[in-house]
C-alpha positions as CSV (number, residue, x, y, z in Angstrom):
1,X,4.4,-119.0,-106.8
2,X,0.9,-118.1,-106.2
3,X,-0.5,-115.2,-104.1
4,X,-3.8,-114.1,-102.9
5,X,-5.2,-110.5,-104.0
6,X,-5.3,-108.3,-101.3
7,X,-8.5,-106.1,-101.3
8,X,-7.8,-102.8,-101.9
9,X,-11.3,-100.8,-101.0
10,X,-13.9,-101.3,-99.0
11,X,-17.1,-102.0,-100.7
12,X,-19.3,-99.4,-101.2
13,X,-21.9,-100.7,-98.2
14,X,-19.2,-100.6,-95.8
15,X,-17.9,-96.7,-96.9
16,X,-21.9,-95.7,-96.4
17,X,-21.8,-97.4,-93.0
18,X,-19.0,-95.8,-91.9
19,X,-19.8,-92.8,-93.4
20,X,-16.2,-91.9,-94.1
21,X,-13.3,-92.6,-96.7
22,X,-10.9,-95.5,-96.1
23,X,-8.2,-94.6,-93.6
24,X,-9.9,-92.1,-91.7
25,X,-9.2,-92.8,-87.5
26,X,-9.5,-90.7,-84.5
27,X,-6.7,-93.2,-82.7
28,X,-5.3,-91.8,-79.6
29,X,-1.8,-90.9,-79.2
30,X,-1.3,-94.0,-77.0
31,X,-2.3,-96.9,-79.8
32,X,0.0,-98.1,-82.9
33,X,-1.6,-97.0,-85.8
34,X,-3.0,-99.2,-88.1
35,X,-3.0,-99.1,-92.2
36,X,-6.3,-99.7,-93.9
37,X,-6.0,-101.9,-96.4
38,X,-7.0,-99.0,-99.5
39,X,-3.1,-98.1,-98.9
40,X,-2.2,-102.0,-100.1
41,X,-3.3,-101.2,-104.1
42,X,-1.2,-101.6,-107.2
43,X,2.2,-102.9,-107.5
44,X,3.2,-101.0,-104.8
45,X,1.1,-103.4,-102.3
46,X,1.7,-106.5,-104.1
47,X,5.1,-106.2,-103.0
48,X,4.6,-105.6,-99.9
49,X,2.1,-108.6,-99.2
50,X,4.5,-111.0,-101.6
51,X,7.7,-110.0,-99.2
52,X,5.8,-109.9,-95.9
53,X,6.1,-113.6,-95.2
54,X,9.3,-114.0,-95.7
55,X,10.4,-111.2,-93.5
56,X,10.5,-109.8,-90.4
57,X,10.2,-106.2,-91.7
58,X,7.2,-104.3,-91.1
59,X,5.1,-104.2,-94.3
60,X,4.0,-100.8,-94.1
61,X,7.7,-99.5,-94.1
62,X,8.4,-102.1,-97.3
63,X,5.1,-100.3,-98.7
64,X,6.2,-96.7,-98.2
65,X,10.2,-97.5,-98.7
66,X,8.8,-98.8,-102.3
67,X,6.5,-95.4,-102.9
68,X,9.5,-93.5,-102.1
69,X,12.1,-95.5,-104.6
70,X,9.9,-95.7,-107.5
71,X,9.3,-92.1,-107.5
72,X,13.0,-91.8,-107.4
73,X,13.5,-93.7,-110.2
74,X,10.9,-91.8,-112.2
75,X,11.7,-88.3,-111.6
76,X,10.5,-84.8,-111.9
77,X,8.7,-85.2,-115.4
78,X,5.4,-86.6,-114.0
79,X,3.2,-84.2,-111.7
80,X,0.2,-82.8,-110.5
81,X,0.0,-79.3,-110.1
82,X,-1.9,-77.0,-107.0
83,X,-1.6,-73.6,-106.6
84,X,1.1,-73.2,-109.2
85,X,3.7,-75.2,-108.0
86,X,4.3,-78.8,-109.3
87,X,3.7,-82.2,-107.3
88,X,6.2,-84.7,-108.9
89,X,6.3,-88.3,-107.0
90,X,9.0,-86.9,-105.2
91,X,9.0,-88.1,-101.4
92,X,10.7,-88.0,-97.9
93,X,10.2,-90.6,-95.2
94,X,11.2,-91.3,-92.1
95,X,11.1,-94.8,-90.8
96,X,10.5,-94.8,-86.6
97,X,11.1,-98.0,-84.8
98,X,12.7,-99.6,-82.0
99,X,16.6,-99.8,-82.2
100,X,17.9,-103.3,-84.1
101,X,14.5,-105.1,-83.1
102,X,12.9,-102.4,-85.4
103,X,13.9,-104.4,-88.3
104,X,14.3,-100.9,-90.1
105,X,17.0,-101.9,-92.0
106,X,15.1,-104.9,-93.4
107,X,12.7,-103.3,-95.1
108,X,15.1,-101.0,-97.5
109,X,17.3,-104.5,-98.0
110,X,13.7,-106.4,-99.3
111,X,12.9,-103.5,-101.2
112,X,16.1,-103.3,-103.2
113,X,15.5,-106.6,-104.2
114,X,13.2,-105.9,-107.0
115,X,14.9,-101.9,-107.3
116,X,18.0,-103.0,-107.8
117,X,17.7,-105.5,-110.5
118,X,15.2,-102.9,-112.0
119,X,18.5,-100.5,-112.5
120,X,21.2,-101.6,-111.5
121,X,23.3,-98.1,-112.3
122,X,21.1,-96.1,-110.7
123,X,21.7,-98.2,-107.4
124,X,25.3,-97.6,-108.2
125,X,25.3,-94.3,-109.6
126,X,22.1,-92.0,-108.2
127,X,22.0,-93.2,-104.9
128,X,23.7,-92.0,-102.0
129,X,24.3,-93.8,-98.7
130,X,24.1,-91.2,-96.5
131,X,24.4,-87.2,-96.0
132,X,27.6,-85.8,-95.1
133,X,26.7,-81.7,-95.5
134,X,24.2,-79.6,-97.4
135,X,27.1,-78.8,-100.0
136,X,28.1,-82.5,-100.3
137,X,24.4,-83.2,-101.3
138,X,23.9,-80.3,-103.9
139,X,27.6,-82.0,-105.6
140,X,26.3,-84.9,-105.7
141,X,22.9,-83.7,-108.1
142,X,25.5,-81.1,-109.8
143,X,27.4,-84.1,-110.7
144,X,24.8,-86.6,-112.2
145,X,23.7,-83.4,-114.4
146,X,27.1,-82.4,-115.3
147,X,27.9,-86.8,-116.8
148,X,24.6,-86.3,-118.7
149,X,22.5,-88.3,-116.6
150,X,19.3,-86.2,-115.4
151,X,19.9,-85.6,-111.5
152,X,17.9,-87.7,-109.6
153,X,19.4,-88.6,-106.8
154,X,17.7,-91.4,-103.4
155,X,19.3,-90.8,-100.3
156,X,19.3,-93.7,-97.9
157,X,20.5,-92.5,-94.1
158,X,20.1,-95.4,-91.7
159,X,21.4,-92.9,-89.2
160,X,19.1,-90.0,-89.6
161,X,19.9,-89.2,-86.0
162,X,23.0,-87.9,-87.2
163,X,21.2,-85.4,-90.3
164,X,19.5,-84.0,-87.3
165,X,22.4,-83.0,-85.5
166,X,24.2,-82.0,-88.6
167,X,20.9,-79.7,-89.3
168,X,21.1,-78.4,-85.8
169,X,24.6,-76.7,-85.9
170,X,25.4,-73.2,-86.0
171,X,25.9,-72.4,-90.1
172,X,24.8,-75.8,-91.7
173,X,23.1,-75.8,-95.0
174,X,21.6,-79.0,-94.5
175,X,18.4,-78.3,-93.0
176,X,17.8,-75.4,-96.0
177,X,18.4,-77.8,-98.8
178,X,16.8,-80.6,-97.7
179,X,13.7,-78.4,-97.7
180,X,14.4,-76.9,-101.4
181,X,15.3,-80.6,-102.5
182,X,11.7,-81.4,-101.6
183,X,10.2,-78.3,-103.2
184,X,12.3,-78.9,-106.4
185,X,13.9,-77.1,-108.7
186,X,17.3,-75.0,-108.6
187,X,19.6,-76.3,-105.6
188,X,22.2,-73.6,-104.2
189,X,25.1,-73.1,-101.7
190,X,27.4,-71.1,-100.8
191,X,30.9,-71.8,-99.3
192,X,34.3,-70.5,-99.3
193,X,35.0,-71.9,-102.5
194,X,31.8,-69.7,-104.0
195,X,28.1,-70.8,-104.9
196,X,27.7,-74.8,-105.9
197,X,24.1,-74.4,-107.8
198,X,21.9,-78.0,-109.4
199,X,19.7,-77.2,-111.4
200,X,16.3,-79.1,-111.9
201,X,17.1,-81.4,-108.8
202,X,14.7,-84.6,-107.9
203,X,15.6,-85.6,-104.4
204,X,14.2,-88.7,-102.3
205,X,15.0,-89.2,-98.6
206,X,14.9,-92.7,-96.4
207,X,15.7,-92.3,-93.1
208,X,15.8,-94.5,-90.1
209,X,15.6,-93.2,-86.3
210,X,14.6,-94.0,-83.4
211,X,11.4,-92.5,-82.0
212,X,13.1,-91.1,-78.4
213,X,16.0,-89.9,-80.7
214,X,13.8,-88.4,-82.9
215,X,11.7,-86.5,-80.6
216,X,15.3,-85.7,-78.7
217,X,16.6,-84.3,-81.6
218,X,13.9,-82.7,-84.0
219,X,14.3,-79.1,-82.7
220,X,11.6,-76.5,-82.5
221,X,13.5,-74.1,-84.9
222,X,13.4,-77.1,-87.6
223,X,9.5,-77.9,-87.0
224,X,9.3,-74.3,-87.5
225,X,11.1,-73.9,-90.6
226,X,8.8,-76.8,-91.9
227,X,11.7,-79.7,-91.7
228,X,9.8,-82.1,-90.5
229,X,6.2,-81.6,-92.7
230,X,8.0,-82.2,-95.3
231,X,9.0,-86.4,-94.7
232,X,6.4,-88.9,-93.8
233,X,7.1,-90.3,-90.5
234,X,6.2,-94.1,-90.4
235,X,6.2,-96.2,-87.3
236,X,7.5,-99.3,-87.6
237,X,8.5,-102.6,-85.8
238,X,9.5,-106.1,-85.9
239,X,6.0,-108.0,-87.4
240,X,6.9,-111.5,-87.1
241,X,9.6,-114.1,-85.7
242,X,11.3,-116.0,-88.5
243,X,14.3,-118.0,-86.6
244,X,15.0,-119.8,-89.9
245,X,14.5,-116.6,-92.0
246,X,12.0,-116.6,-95.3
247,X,12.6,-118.3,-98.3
248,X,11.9,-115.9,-101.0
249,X,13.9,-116.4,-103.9
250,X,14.9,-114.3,-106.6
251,X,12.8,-115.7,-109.5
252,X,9.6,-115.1,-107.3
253,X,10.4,-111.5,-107.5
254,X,11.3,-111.2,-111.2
255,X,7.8,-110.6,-112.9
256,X,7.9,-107.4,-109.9
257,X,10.7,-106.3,-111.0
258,X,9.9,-106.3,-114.8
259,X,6.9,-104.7,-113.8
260,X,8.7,-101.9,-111.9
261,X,10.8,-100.9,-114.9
262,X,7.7,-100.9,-117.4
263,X,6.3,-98.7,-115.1
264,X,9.2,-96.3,-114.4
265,X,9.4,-96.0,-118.4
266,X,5.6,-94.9,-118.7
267,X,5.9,-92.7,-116.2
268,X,9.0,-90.8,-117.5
269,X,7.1,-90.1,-120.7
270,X,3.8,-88.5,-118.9
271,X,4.0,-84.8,-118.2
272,X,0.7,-83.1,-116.1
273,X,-1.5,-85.3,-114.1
274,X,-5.3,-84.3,-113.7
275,X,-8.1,-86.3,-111.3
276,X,-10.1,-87.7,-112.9
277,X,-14.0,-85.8,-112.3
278,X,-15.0,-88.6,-109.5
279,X,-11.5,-88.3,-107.8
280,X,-11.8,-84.6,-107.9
281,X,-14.9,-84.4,-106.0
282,X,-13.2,-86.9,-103.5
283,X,-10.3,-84.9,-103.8
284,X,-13.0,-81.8,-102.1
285,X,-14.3,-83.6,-99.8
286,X,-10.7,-85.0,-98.4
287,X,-9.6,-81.7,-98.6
288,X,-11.6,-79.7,-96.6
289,X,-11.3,-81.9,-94.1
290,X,-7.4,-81.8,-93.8
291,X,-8.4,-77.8,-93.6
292,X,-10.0,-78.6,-90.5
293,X,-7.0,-80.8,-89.3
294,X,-5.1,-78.6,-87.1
295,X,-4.0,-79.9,-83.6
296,X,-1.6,-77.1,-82.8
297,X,1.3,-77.9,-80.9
298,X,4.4,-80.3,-82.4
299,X,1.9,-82.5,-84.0
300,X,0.2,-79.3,-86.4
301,X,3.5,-78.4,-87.2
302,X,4.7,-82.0,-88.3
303,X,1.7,-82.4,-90.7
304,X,1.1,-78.9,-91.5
305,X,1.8,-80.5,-95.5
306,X,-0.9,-83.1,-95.2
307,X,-2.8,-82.2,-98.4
308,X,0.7,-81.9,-100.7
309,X,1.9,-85.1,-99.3
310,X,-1.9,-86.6,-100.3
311,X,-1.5,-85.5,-103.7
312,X,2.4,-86.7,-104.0
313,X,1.2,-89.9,-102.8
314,X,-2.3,-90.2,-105.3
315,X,0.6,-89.3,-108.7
316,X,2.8,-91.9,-107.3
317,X,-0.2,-94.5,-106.7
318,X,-1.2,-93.3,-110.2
319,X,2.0,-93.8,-111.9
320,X,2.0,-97.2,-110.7
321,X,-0.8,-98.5,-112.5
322,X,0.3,-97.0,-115.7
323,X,-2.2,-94.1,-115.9
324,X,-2.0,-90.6,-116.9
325,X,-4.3,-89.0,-114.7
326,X,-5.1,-89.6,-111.2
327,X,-8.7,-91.8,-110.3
328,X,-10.7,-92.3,-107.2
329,X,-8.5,-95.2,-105.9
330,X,-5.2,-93.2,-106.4
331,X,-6.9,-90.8,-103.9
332,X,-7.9,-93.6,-101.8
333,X,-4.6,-95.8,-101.7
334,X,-3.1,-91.8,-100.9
335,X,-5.1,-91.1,-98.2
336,X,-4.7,-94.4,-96.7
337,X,-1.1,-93.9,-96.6
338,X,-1.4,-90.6,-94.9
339,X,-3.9,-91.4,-92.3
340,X,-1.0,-94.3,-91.2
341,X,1.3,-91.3,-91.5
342,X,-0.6,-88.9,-89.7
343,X,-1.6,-91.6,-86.8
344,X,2.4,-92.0,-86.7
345,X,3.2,-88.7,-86.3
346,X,0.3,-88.5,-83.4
347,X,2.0,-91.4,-81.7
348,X,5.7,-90.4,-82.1
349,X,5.0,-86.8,-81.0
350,X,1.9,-87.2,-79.0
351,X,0.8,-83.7,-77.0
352,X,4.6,-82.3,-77.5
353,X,4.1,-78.6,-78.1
354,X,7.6,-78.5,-79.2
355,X,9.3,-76.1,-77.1
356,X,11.4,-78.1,-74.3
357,X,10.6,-76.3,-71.5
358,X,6.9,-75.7,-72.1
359,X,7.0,-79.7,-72.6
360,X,8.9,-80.7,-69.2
361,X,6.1,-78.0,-67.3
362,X,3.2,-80.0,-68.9
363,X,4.2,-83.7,-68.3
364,X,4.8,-82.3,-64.5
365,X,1.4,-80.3,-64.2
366,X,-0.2,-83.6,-65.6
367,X,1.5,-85.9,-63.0
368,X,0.8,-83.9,-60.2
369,X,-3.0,-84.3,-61.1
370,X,-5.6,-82.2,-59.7
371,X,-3.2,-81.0,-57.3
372,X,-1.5,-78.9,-59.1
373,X,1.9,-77.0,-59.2
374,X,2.3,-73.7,-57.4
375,X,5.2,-71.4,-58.6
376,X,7.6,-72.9,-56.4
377,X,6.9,-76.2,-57.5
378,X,6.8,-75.5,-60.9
379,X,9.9,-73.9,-60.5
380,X,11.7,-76.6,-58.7
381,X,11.0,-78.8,-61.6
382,X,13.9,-77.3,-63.3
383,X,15.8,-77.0,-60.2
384,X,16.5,-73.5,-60.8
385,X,17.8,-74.1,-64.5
386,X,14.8,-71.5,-65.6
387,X,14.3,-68.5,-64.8
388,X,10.9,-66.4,-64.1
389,X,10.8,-65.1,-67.8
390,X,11.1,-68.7,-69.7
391,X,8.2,-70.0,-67.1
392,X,6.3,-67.4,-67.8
393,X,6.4,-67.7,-71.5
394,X,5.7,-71.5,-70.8
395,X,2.8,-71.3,-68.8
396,X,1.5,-68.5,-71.5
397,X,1.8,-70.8,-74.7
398,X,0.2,-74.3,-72.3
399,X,-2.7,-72.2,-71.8
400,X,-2.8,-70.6,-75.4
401,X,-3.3,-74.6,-76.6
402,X,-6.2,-75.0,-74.0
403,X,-3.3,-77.6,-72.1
404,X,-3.4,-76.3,-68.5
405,X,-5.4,-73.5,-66.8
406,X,-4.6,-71.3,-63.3
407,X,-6.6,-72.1,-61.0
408,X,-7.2,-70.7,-56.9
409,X,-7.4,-73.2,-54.4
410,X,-8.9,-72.0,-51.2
411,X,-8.3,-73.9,-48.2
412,X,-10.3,-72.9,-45.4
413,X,-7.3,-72.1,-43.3
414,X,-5.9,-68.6,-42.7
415,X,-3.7,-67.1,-45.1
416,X,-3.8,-66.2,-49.0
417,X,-5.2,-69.4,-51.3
418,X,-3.1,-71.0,-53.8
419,X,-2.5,-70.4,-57.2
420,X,-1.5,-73.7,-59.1
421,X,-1.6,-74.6,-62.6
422,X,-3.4,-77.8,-63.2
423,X,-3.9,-79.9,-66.7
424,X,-7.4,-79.6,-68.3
425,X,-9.5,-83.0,-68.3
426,X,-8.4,-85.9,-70.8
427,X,-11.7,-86.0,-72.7
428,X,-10.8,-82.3,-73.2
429,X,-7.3,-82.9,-74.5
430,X,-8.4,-85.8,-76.8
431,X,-11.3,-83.2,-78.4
432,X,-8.8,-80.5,-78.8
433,X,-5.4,-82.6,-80.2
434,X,-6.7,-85.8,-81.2
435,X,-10.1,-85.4,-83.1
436,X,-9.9,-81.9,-84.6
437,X,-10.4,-82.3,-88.5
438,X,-11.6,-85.6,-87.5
439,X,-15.1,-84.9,-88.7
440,X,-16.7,-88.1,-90.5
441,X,-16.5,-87.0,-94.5
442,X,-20.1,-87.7,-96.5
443,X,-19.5,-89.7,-99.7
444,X,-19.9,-88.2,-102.5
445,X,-23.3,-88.8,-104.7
446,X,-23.2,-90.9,-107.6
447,X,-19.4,-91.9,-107.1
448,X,-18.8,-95.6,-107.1
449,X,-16.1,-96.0,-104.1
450,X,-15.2,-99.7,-105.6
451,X,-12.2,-101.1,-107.1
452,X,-12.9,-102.0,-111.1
453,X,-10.6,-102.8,-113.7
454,X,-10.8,-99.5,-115.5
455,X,-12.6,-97.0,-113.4
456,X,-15.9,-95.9,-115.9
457,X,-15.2,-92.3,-115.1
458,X,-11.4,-92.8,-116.6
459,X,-11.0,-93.2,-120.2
460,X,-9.2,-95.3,-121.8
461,X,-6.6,-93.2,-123.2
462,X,-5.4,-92.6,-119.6
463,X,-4.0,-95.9,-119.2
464,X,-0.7,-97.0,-121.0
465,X,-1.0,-100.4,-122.8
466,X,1.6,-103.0,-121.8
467,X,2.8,-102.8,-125.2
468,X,3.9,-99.4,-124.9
469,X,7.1,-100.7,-123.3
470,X,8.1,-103.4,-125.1
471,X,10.8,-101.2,-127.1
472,X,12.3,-100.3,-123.7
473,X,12.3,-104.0,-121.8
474,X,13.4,-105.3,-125.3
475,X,16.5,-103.2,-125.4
476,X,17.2,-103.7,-122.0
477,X,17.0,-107.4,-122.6
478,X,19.8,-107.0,-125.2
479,X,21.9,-105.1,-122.7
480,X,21.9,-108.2,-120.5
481,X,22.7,-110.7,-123.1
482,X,25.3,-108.6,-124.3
């Protein structure tokens, strides 16, 4: 079977033109976002474009599903490090999509394909289907540790609805370690039994929801607590009609899935990960402008971890091309990914400030229009189910976010004028939410943004020989004929 490359950068003419890095968008919060095609490099995106034929999954949820298993599969031992704390290729997503028509559940099935074969006990042995309590999660590290195995663990919830509600009840743990699974490191819980404690835990989360129930059910106290900045939240949906289904078979797949385990073996055997000097001054560039990123509201809170998720991404991205350090089109393929993220997030979560009643006040202001609401109308949109305190605070934090202002209408008849709360102009709201840390980012001089075979500014003692796994693929060979 014969496919066709996918281009993975833009040339270097087209980045000058543009006059910012691959995946950079100032999409409203009405549009679908789009993935540039940097996020399509490596293995990772040969996958993707090899499977997308033959399914009706959406590729950028095969594409991301795949980042998140491989790191899995690798574990802590690989990572970057900022600020003193370690970046493995340790990832959470969240894949949003219509109900059944989403084709959510197609894209983990396509993606075990090539996982599967790749390990076959750690499908059976270090995944879990599912969360049932914070305490059932840390057991289930403890126990991989305790059989000798080191504890990494992929959880798959095709329900994620249901972690949520779990998270949200008075006493669960859930929420807390899902958080420390994500930072890494010691897992702990107490119960009546006494304290349950994993140590050196590696924990990867795919979850499927829908987008009404996730915006139903993602609480302002789990925003808050910084929940939800730690998953990437990817919208999907349905990308093609296939009544007779693909035609993929397994044999089209295998040289993937070899890949997949030389790979995972390389990576298990690096330890720190640098940038390499061009991707570092990317790195600068790309950062500062995440700095600026802030849209306040639901939306700021959801991607508050924009510049750890970027680096996770660039070490996974990395670690898929067998290198030891992290080059400009690591960064790129990263960015790329979390631009479709961050668009995602935008559309999921649009203007939502997070707090339920500040929310149902602003989508009424806006629908009255210039109009307005006076008090009584603004009350009567919660038909006396909020009292003068909770519209108060409301009205306080919509005009702390620049959302709405009060306003005096005069008139012209007798009597007092009215006070109403109106919405501020669109073109306002789309400056403030939508394009803040959109500023275009300059190139950086004398860096090559191209795709080469070996990056000049990477040596070549950063990148792992195909030989260096033949010990490992041959004894895995003898496994299966024995």
């Amino acid at each position: 079977m014969t496919t066709t490359a996918v281009p993975v950068v833009p040339p270097v003419a087209e980045w000058q033109a543009n006059g910012k890095p691959a995946g950079v968008s100032a999409a409203p919060v009405d549009r679908w976002p789009k993935l540039d095609g940097a996020a399509m490099h490596g293995l990772a995106g040969e996958i993707a474009s090899v499977i997308d034929p033959h399914t009706e999954a959406d590729p950028v949820g095969v594409l991301v599903s795949f980042l998140v298993e491989f790191g899995a599969h690798v574990g802590p031992t690989p990572h970057a490090v900022a600020d003193s704390a370690e970046h493995p290729p340790r990832l959470n997503a969240a894949m949003v999509g219509q109900t059944a028509k989403g084709r959510k559940g197609s894209i983990g099935q396509n993606v075990g394909r090539v996982t599967v074969p790749a390990d076959p006990r750690f499908a059976r042995e270090q995944r879990l289907n599912g969360f049932g309590s914070g305490e059932a999660l840390v057991d289930a590290v403890r126990g991989s540790d305790e059989n000798g195995h080191d504890p990494r663990l992929l959880v798959v919830e095709p329900e994620f609805a249901r972690v949520l509600n779990v998270a949200r009840r008075d006493g669960s743990t859930l929420s807390t370690i899902i958080r420390q699974a994500w930072d890494g490191g010691r897992l702990s819980v107490r119960s009546r039994s006494g304290t349950t404690v994993a140590d050196n835990s590696h924990v990867c989360v795919l979850g499927h929801i829908s987008a009404d129930e996730l915006r139903a059910k993602l609480n302002e106290t789990e925003v808050a607590a910084g929940f939800a900045n730690r998953f990437l939240f990817v919208c999907v949906k349905r990308s093609k009609l296939l009544p007779s289904g693909g035609n993929l078979d397994d044999a089209d797949l295998a040289p993937f899935v070899r890949k997949f385990v030389s790979f995972v073996a390389q990576a298990r055997q690096v330890g720190i990960m640098r940038r390499t000097s061009g991707a570092e001054e990317l790195w600068a560039d790309l950062y500062a402008g995440m700095a600026r990123d802030e849209p306040g509201g639901l939306l700021g809170a959801v991607i508050a971890r924009d510049s750890a998720q970027v680096l996770r991404l660039s070490v996974t991205y990395a670690l898929l091309d067998g290198c030891k350090s992290i080059d400009i089109r690591h960064v790129q393929a990263a960015w790329a990914v979390w631009r479709y993220c961050r668009d995602s997030a935008a559309y999921i979560f649009g203007e939502s400030i997070g707090d339920p009643i500040a929310d149902r006040l602003l989508n009424a202001v806006r629908d009255a229009g210039q109009a307005g609401l006076d008090g009584r109308a603004q009350s009567a949109v919660f038909s006396g189910n909020a009292d003068r305190r909770q519209l108060d605070a409301a009205r306080a934090l919509l005009e702390s976010k620049g959302l709405v202002e009060t306003v005096t209408v005069h008139t012209g008849e007798a009597g007092r004028p009215r006070v109403v709360l109106v919405a501020k102009r669109d073109n306002e709201l789309n400056e403030q939410i939508h394009l803040v840390g959109q500023t275009p980012l300059t190139p950086v001089s004398g860096v090559a943004y191209e795709q080469n075979e070996r990056n000049e500014q990477t040596s070549a003692d950063d990148y792992w020989s195909t030989a260096d796994a033949d010990d490992y693929l041959a004894s895995l060979d003898s496994e299966d004929d024995s």
